[in-house]
C-alpha positions in Angstrom: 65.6 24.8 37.3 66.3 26.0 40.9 63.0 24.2 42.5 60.2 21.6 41.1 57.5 20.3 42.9 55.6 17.7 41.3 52.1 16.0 42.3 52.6 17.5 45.4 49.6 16.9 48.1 49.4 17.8 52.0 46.5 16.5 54.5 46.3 16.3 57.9 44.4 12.7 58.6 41.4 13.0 56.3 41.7 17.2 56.4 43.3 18.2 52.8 45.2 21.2 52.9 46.0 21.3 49.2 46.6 19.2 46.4 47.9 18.5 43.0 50.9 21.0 43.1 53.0 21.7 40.3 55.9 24.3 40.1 59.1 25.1 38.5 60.7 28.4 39.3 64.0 29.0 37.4 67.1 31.1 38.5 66.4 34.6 38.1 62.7 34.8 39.2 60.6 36.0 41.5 56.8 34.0 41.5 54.2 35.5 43.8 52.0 33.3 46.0 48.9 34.4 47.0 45.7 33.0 48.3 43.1 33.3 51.3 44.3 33.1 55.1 44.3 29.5 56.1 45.1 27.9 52.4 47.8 25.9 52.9 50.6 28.8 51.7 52.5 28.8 54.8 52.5 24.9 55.0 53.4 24.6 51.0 56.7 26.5 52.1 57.4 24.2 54.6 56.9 21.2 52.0 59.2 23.1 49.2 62.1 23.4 51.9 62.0 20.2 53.6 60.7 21.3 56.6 57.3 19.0 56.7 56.5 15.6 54.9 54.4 16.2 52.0 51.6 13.4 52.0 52.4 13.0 48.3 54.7 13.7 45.7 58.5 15.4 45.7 60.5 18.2 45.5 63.8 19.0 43.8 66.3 21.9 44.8 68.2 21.9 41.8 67.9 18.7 40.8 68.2 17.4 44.1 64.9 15.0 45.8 64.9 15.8 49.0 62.5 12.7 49.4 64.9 10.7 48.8 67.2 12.2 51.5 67.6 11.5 55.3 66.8 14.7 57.6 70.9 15.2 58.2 71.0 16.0 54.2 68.2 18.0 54.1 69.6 20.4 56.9 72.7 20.5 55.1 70.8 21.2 51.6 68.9 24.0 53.3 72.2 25.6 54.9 73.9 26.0 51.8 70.8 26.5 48.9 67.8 28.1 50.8 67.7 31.9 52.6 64.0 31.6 54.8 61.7 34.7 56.1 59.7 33.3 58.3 56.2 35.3 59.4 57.6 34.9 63.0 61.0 36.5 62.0 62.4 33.1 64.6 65.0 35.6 65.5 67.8 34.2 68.2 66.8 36.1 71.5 70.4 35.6 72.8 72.1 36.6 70.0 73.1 40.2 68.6 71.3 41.8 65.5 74.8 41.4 63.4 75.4 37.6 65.1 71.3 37.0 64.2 72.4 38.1 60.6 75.7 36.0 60.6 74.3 32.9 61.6 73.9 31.7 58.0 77.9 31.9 57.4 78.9 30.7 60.5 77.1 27.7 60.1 79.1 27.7 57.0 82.2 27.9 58.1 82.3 31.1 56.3 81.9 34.3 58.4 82.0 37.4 56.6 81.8 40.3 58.8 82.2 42.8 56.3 79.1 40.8 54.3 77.6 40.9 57.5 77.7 45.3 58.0 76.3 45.0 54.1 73.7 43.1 54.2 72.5 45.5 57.9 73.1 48.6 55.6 71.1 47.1 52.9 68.0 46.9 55.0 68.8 50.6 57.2 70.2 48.6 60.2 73.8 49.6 59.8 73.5 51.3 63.5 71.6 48.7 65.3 74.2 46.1 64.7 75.0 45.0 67.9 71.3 45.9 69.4 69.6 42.6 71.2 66.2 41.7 69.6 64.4 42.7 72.5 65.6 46.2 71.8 63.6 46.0 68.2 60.3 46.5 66.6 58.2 44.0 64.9 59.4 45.5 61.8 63.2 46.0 62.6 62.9 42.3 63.6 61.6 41.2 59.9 64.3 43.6 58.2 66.8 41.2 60.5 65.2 38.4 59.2 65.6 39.4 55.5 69.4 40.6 56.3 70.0 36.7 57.6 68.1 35.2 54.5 70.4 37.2 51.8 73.8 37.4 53.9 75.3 33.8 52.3 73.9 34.4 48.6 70.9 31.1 48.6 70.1 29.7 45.4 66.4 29.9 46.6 64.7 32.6 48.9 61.3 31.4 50.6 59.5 34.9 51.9 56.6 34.2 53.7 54.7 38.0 54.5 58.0 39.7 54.4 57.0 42.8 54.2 53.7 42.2 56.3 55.5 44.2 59.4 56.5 46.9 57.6 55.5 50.3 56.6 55.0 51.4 53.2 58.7 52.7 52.4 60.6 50.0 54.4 58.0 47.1 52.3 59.3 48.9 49.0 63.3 49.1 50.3 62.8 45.1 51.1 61.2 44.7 47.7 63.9 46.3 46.3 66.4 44.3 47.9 64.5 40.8 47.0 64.7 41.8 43.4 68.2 43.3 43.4 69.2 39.6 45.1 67.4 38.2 42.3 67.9 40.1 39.0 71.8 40.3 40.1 72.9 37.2 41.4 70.4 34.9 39.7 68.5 34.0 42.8 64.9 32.2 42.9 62.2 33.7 44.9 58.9 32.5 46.3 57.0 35.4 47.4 54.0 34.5 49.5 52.4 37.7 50.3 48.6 39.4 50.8 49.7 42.3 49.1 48.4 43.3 45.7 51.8 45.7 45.5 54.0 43.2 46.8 52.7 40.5 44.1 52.5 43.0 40.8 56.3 43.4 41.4 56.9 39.5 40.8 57.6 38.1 37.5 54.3 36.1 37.9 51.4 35.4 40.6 50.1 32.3 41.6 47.3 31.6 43.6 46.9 28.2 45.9 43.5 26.6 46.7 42.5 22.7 48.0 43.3 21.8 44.1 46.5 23.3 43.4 47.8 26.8 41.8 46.1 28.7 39.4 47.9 31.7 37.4 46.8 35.1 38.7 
């Protein structure tokens, strides 16, 4: 099993955000979250990679708690097992489209510069490799973002709106690519989207409320 949450609650003081979490997704999948603006999804994300304290129970990354690990092993966990598309892309303004998309193996100690040119030709970016993200659209930006989540081959992809940016062809191309990543090379994906096309594509749908997920 690539990633378990169990029990797993968030509040802010005496605000719940959601509660009673469970979830397993196993290598190979792709789950769909869905669920109404302002649920929690975005902040569940943050819980599954480490990023935020859940206010109860724990995650495991393959068997590994991360509550029972210092911040220093988290980052290090999340280098090496998780690929992250973030809704604001979090981009490096200073860096070039191909060093953007890089990052992950440098940090490594791995670059790849031919993996690098695949991964931009993957996502029809092949000729804006050493553009400066200024020089991008809000949806060239996200197809960046995807090309840096993929490049070091994660154990587990978190997508948050990946394709929100994105036109109707270049949503499909990224779907493609998330499923290609996880049919082939036995990736886990979790998919929080708003779109009814994006979600039929997954394996399964889940939907999160103040209670937990419910099947879709």
């Amino acid at each position: 099993m690539i990633l378990q949450a169990q029990g797993l609650a968030k509040a802010y003081g005496d605000t719940p955000v959601f509660s009673g979490v469970d979830l397993q997704i196993r290598s190979g999948e792709l789950l769909a979250l869905v669920g109404e603006s302002g649920s929690g999804k975005s902040t569940l994300l943050n819980c599954l990679a480490g990023l935020d304290e859940p206010s109860q129970g724990r995650v495991l990354i393959e068997g590994a708690d991360l509550s029972a690990m210092n911040e220093a092993q988290r980052a290090l966990l999340r280098r090496a097992k998780l690929g992250f598309v973030f809704q604001a892309f979090h981009v490096l303004p200073h860096l070039s489209v191909a060093d953007n998309v890089g990052l992950p193996l440098l940090l490594l100690k791995q670059p790849d510069p031919a993996r690098v040119h695949a991964m931009l030709e993957a996502v029809g970016l092949g000729s804006l490799a050493q553009r400066m993200p200024r020089q991008l659209s809000g949806g060239q930006l996200q197809r960046v973002a995807i090309a840096r989540a993929l490049v070091h081959r994660p154990a587990l992809i978190l997508a948050d709106e990946p394709t929100g940016n994105l036109d109707a062809r270049h949503a499909r191309e990224v779907l493609d690519l998330l499923l290609a990543q996880v049919r082939e090379q036995g990736t886990a994906c979790l998919l929080v989207t708003h779109s009814e096309v994006a979600a039929a594509r997954a394996d399964r749908s889940l939907r999160l409320n103040e209670t937990g997920l419910q099947p879709c």
